[in-house]
N, C-alpha and C positions, 0 to 999 in steps of 0.2 A: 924820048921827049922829056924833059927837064920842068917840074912846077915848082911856082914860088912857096919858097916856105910856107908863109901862113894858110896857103891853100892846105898843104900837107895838115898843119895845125889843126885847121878846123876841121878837117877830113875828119882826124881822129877824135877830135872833140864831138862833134855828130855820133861818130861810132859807139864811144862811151856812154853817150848821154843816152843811145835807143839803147844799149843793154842795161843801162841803170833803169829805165822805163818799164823794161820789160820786168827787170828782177823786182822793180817796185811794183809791178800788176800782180805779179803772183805771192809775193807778199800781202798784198788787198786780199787778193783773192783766198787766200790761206785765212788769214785774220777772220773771214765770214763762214769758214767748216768748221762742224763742229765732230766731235767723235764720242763715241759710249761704245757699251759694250752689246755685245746683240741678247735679245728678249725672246725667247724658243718661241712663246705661247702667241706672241703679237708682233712680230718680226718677220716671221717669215714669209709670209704672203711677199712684203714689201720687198725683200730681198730677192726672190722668186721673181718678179716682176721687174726689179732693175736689170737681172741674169738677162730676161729675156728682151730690156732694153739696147743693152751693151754687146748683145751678140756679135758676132762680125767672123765672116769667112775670106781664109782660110784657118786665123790666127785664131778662132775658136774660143777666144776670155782664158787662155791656158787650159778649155775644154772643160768647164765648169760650168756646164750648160743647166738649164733649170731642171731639167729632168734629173739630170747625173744629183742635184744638189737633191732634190724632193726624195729620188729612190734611195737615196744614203740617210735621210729622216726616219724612213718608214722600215729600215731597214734593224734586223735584230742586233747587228753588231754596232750600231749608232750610238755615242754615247751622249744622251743627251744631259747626262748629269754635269758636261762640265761644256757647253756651249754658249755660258756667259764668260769664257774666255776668247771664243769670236767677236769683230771689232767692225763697226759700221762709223764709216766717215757722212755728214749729212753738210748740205746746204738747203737752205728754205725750207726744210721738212724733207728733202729728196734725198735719197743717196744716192752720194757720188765714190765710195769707194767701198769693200768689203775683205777682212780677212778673215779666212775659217779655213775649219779640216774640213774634209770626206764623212770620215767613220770617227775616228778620235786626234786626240793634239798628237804632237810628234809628227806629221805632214801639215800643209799652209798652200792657200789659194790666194792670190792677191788679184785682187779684181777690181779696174778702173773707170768711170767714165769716160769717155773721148773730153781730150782738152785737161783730164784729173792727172796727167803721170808725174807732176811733182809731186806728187802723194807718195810715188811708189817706195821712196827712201823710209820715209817716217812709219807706214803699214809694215814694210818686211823688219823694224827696229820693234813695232808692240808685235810680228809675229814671234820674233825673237824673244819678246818676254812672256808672254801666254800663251803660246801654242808649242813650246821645245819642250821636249821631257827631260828630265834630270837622273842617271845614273851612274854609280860611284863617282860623284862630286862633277858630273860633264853632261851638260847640255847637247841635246841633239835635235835637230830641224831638216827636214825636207821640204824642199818648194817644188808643186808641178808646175810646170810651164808647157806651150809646146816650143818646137823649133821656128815657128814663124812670129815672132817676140824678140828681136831681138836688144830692145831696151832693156827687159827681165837680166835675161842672158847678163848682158852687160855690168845690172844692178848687182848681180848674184856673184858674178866672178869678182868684181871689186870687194866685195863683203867676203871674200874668202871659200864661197864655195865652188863647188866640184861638183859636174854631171855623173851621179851615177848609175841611170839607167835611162832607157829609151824605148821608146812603143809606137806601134803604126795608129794613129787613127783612119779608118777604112769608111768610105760610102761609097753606094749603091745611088749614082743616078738615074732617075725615071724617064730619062728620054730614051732608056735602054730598055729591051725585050727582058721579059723575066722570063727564068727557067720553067719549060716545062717538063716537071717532073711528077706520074702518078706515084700514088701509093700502092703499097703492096694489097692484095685481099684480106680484105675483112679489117683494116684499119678507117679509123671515122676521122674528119675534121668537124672539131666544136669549138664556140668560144665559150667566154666564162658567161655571158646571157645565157646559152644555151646548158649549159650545169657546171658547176661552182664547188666543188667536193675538197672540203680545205686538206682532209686524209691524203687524198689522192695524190692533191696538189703537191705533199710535201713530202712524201713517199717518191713520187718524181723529181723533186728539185733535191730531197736528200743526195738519193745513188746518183742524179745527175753531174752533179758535183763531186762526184767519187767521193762522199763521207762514209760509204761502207753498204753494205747490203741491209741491217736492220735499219727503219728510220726511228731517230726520239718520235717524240710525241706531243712535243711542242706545234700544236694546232695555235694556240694563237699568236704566233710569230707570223704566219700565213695569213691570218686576219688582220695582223696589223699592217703586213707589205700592202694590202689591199684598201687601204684606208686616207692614202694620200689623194690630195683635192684633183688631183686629175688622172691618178690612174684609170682606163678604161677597161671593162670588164668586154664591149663590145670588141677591143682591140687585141684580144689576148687570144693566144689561139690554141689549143690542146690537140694532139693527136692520140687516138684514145686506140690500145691495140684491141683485137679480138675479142681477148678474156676480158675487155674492161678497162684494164689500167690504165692510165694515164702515162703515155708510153715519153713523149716530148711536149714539151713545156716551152710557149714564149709571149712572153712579154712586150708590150709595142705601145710608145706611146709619139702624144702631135703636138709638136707646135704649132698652132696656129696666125702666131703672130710673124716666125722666120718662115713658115714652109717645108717643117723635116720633118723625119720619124728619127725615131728611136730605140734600139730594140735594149730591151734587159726586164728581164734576164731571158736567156738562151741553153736549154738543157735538156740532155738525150738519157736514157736510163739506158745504160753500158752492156743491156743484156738485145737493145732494139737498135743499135748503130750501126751506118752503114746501111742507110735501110732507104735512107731519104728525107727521112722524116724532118732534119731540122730543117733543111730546103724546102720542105713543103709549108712547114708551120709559118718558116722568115716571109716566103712570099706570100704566103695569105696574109700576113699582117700589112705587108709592104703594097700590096692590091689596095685595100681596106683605106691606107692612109695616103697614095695617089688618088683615089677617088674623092677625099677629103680636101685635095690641095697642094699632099704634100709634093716636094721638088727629087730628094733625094731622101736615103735612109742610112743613119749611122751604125756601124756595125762593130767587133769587137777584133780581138788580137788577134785570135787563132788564124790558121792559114786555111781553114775551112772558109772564110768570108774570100779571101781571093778566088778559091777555086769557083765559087757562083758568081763573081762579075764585082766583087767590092774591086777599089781601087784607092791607093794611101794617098790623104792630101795633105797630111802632116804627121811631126810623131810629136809624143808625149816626151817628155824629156821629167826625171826628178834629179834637183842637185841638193846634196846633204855638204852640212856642217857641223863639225864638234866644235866646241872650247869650252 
């Protein structure tokens, strides 16, 4: 079937006029964000609270969940000396978008509000100027993303980069049976309510981490993991062997606004493995924060979380660029 011209004409004329309308709203709309840079001391809260505004599953915010952000604060290898190079987009007082590292510059998280992703272009251009490191005369930038993003994807590969690694993110949903697994004789379950031994604590999280058989002595590194506005001391769960020690270590925290746990840190001293013991310690926490609310529990890489019931709903993805 055959239409008269000017039908055609106006057809297209219509068309042009609603993407001129459109391009002119987000123009508006851009004109009314503002951007700075982010403020450690008085910031964070707010940023923390947008993380857990913008959450969304399975896409995860590229899995810069508020917890992942708070534990990387409190953490010793954080640097917070240079985190007025992180970048906060705001409307009316609110933020609507965020760029930062983990631990230090040289990685970028771009985080958006729903309806914000014309943003994405202009955030990954300041992560490109404040957050890439510079060596013999060459820039270098990682972005995490995960794989259920695929506008990031899209931004990333036009701007020149390259995925160069991938990871499982794993949970544990609670409409499953949890393992029952006892402990061997004469091993205790405590949490940090019931004793709080910073010695202990880092003597276990040292060897856990295979940093070697002696630990430093940096006791308040361990005070300070423990100092963020929501880690729970109730949530945290020790397995203490015979002679005393603090044999496994883990860490669990809630969101109460999505409905999840979180576990980190997770760590076995390489002389007690193979025992049970982080199975025991994960579901005691994972009990503790279903009774709370929670839905599911986030878990980590190793193929340890598959073999007690995690299951991958997405991976991490980082893609780097030189120039």
């Amino acid at each position: 079937m055959s239409y008269p011209l000017h039908r055609s004409r106006r057809g297209s004329c219509c068309f042009f006029w609603l993407l001129y309308e459109k391009e002119d709203s987000v123009m508006t709309e851009r004109i009314s964000i503002t951007q700075r840079r982010y403020k450690l001391l008085s910031d964070f809260k707010k940023v923390h609270t947008f993380l857990g505004d913008v959450y969304n599953f399975p896409a995860l915010n590229s899995y810069l969940l508020p917890q992942f952000f708070e534990y990387a604060h409190t953490h010793p290898a954080f640097n917070h000396k240079l985190t007025h190079h992180m970048w906060l987009w705001e409307k009316d007082e609110g933020v609507v978008g965020v760029a930062c590292y983990e631990m230090n510059i040289g990685e970028a998280f771009l985080s958006v509000k729903e309806g914000y992703d014309f943003l994405l272009s202009e955030m990954l251009r300041y992560a490109e100027n404040e957050l890439s490191t510079l060596t013999d005369g060459k820039h270098n930038l990682g972005v995490w993303i995960t794989d259920k993003e695929p506008q990031k994807q899209a931004l990333l590969l036009q701007n020149g980069y390259q995925k160069s690694h991938a990871e499982p993110v794993r949970t544990f949903t609670y409409d499953k049976p949890f393992l029952d697994v006892r402990l061997p004789d004469g091993f205790t379950v405590i949490s940090l309510e019931d004793e709080n031994d910073y010695g202990q604590i880092n003597a276990c999280l040292w060897k856990g981490f295979d940093h070697g058989d002696t630990p430093d002595d940096d006791i308040d590194c361990r005070m300070l993991m423990q100092s963020g506005p929501n880690f729970r001391h109730d949530l945290t769960t020790v397995i203490k062997a015979p002679n005393g020690d603090y044999a496994c270590f883990a860490g669990m925290w809630f969101d109460g606004k999505n409905k999840y746990a979180y576990i980190e840190p997770l760590a076995t001293v390489p002389a007690y493995r193979r025992m049970g013991l982080a199975t025991v310690a994960l579901t005691e926490g994972m009990k503790k924060t279903k009774a709370l609310g929670a839905k599911y529990c986030f878990g980590g890489v190793p193929e340890f979380y598959t073999a007690i019931g995690f299951e991958t709903v997405c991976n991490r993805e980082l893609w780097k660029k030189e120039w």
